[in-house]
Structures are given as structure tokens and as C-alpha cells.
C-alpha positions, 0 to 999 in steps of 0.5 A: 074125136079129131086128131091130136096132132099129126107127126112129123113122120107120118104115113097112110096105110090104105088097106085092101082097096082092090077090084074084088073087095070094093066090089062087095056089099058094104055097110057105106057107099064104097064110092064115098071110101075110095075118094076119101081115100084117094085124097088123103093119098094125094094130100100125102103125097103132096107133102112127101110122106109115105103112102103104103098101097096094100092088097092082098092075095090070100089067107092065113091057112089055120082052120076056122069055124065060120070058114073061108070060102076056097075060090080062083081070084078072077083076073083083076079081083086083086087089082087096086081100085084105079081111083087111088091113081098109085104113083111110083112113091108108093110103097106097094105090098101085098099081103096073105093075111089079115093084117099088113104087118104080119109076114110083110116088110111093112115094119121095116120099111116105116122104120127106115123112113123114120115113121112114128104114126100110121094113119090107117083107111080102107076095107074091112074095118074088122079085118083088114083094118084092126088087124092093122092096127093091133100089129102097130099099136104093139110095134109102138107106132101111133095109130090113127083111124080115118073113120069115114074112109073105111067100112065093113061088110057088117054095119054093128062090126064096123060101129063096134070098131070104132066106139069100143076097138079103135079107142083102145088102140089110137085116136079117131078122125075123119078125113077131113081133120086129117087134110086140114092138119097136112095143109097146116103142116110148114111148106116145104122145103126149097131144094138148093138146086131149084132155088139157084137155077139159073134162067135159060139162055136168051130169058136172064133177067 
């Protein structure tokens, strides 16, 4: 289903693109996710509304029956992917969970800017993402999932999500629903400064 709408305050929340997820098998061509992804962080940026960037470094410590396996990280395998291009506007954040929100200042820092809706992407879509996403659909935020930039190790877990998760928790778009309502949104304002600029000396008109 395409998007409703896209509010005035929305921001992009791109979940675990780093060097060591990306570099697992997944259900969709990992290449394809990350330059979705990019171009909605580009897009984003380009109208002035937040991207957050999240990693993340470790795990909750309760135990598990499937388990987690205990390794050292390598030494980039918690970098982010270099094609997301990570500009000084970015909120940056790393997690030790399975969801951005739990643990981090994520809430806060929406609630600063006057975030309404988060536009979630990234790996994995029964992890990373949904976690996520049930934090911020039980903060009040409205929650919008970018079906085709995100994926999971596992294709049933990642379709599941989507056709009996997601619904429940926000709406479902694809990306490129999502930059066809940025470039709809009205331009931007002019600052007073660049609008009264006077010509530099010798090129007055």
C-alpha cells in the first residue's frame, strides 16, 4: 500500500547498515537495500529532515533458547556501510540492542525536533526493524515501513513482517513512494541572509 502522507516532521531511521550485517547472506541482494537507502538519506537530507544512522555493538544479556553466538567484532564489522555517505547532520547512534529506541536517546532527540513519523530501512526485518518499530508505534510516533529497503537473513520471517506485523504497527511503502511525496513536499524556504546578499564588489548589476 503507498503512504498516506508524509508528515511535516519526518525522519529516516536506517537500522544496522554496517560492514559486518551487510556482509551476511540475505533474503534480498544487499546491494539493492543499501542504495535504496542511500537515496532516501540523500532525498532527506536534501529537505532538511533528520536522518538517524544506527549500528549497533552488542546485545541484550538475558538468555535465549536459540542463542547468540559470543565473537570479538573484526575491526570494521561495526562501521557503516560507506555508501550511506554519513554527513555531519546525521544523528548518529549506536545501539546494544535489538531496537534503537531501547537504552538510547533516540526518543529524545525526535521529540527535540518535533518528529511525528519515522520512516524506518535497513537489516533485519524481524529484528532490528520491528523492534523498532513496536518502541515507536507505543511512543505515539507514526511508523512507516520502506518495504524494499530492508531485508532479513530469512525470506518467510522477512515476508511475515510485512503482510502480518507491519500493518498492525504503521503503513507500508517503497521507496519510491516515499521520494516521489519528498520531492512534492513545498521548496524551502529562502533564508533572509542568501535572499538580500548583496553582489560582491566590481559584479553590482
Amino acid at each position: 500500500m503507498p503512504l498516506t502522507k508524509l508528515d511535516a516532521a519526518a525522519a529516516l531511521v536506517v537500522i544496522d547498515l554496517q560492514k559486518g550485517i551487510t556482509s551476511l547472506p540475505t533474503a534480498h541482494p544487499v546491494a539493492e537495500i543499501v542504495s535504496r537507502a542511500a537515496q532516501l538519506a540523500r532525498a532527506f537530507r536534501e529537505q532538511q529532515l533528520p536522518v538517524v544512522l544506527v549500528n549497533v555493538t552488542g546485545r541484550a544479556p538475558g538468555r535465549t533458547e536459540a542463542g547468540f553466538p559470543k565473537f570479538s567484532f573484526p575491526p570494521d564489522w561495526t562501521e557503516l556501510v560507506p555508501e550511506l555517505d554519513q554527513q555531519p547532520s546525521d544523528y548518529r547512534l549506536t545501539k546494544q540492542r535489538v531496537g534503537a529506541f531501547i537504552g538510547t536517546r533516540l526518543d529524545g532527540y525526535l521529540r527535540e525536533r518535533g518528529v511525528t513519523q519515522v520512516i524506518l530501512a535497513g537489516i533485519a526485518t524481524s529484528a532490528g526493524v520491528e523492534s523498532t518499530a513496536r518502541s515507536a508505534y507505543d511512543l505515539g510516533y507514526n511508523v512507516a515501513f520502506v518495504v524494499d529497503a530492508m531485508t532479513d537473513r530469512d525470506a518467510d520471517a522477512h515476508r511475515h513482517c510485512i503482510e502480518r506485523i507491519f500493518p498492525r504497527l504503521g503503513e507500508t511503502t517503497q521507496a519510491a513512494g516515499v521520494l516521489k511525496l519528498l520531492q512534492e513536499r513545498p521548496p524551502l524556504p529562502t533564508t533572509r541572509d542568501s535572499a538580500t546578499e548583496e553582489p560582491p564588489p566590481g559584479r553590482r548589476q
